[in-house]
C-alpha positions in Angstrom: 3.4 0.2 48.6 2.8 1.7 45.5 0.7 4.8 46.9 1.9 7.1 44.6 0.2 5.1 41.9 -2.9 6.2 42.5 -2.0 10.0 42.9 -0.3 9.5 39.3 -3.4 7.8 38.0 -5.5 10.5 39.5 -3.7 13.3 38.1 -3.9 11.4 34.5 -8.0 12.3 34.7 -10.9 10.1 34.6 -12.6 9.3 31.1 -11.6 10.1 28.1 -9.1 7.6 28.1 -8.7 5.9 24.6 -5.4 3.6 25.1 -5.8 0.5 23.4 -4.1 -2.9 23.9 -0.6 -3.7 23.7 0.7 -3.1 20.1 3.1 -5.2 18.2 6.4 -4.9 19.5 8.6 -2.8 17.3 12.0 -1.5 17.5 12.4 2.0 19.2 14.2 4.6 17.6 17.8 5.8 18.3 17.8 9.4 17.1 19.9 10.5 19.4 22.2 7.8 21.7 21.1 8.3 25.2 24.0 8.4 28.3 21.7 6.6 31.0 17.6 5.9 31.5 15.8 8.0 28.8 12.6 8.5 27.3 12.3 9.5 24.0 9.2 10.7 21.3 10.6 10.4 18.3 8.8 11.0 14.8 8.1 8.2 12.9 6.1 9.8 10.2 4.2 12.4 9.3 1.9 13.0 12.9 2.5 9.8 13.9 5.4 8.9 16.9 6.7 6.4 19.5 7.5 7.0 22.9 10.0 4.9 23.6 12.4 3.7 27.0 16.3 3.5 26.9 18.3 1.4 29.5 15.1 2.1 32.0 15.9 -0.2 35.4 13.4 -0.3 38.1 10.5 1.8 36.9 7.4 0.8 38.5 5.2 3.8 37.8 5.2 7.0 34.9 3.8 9.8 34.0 4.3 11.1 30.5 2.8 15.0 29.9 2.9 15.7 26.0 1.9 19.1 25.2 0.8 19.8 21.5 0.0 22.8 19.2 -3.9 21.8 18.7 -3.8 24.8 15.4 -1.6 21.9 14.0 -2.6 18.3 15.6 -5.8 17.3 16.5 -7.5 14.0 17.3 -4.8 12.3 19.4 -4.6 8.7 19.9 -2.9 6.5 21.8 -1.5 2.9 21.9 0.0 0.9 24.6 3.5 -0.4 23.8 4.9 -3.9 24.3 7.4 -2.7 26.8 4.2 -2.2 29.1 2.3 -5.6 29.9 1.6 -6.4 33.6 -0.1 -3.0 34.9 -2.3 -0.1 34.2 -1.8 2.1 31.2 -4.3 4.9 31.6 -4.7 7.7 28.9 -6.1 11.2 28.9 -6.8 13.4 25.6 -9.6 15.6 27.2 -7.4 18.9 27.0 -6.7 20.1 23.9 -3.4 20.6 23.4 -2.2 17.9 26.1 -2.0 14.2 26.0 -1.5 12.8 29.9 -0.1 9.3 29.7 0.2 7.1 33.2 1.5 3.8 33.3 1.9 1.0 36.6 3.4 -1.9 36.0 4.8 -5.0 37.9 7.1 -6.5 37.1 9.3 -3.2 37.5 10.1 -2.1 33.2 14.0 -2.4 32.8 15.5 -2.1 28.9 14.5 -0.7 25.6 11.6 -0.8 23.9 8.0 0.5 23.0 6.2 2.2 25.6 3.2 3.9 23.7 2.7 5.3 19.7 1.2 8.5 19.3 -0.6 9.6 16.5 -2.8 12.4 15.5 -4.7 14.6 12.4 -2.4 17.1 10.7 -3.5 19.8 9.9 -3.3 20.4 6.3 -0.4 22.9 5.0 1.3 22.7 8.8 4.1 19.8 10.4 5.2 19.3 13.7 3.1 20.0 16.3 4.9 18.8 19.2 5.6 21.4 22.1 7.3 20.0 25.0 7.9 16.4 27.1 7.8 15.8 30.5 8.1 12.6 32.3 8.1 11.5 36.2 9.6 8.0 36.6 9.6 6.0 39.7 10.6 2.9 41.1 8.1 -0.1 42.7 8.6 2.2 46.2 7.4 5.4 44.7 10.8 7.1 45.0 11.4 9.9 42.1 14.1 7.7 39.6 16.6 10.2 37.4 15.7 10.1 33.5 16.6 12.1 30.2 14.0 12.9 28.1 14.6 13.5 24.0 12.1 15.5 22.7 11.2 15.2 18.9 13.7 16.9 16.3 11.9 19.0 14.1 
């Protein structure tokens, strides 16, 4: 049923994987108002950020690719959001420069909220950091499920 799961996982990497229990729900930024099912990564402060779902319906599987300037950000860590309980939430920060984020979950995710928070180690006389975004969603069948993504604004 949910083969593609463990293709996603697998392509997340083994080890290396520091997510953490869920964290305590907080409210996801708006930065920019979102037309259908969206991810976003929006700044919170500083090097830290939240990667948040908007009006997500039927996603049973993710995979978030987060590519960084490691000259700026180093040291990434990651959290498991409150949206995400029920499932697998596998990290990987091996690459410098990339953080791979895979998530399973069952129930299927539908609404706003919290996926994951970012943070990482600035480095000092630099901001931002952030290159690019991608995210693969899919439903509980392993069908490929249209979303926007909204990157960071510097």
């Amino acid at each position: 049923m949910l083969g593609w799961a463990a293709l996603a996982l697998g392509a997340c990497g083994g080890g290396g994987g520091n997510g953490t229990p869920a964290a305590p729900a907080q409210a996801p930024p708006t930065s920019q108002a979102p037309s259908g099912p969206a991810v976003e990564l929006a700044a919170l402060s500083g090097s830290a950020y939240v990667l948040a779902g908007h009006a997500l319906k039927n996603v049973g599987g993710m995979q978030v690719d987060i590519a960084y300037d490691p000259a700026k950000l180093a040291n990434p860590r990651v959290t498991q959001g409150a949206m995400v309980t029920g499932g697998a939430f596998v990290v990987n920060t091996n690459l410098a420069g990339e953080v791979r984020i895979a998530l399973v979950t069952s129930p299927p995710l539908a609404g706003d909220g919290t996926l994951a928070t970012l943070s990482f180690d600035q480095a000092a006389g630099t901001t931002g950091g952030i290159m690019s975004v991608a995210v693969s969603v899919y439903d509980q069948n392993g069908a490929v499920l249209p979303i926007s993504i909204i990157p960071p604004t510097p």
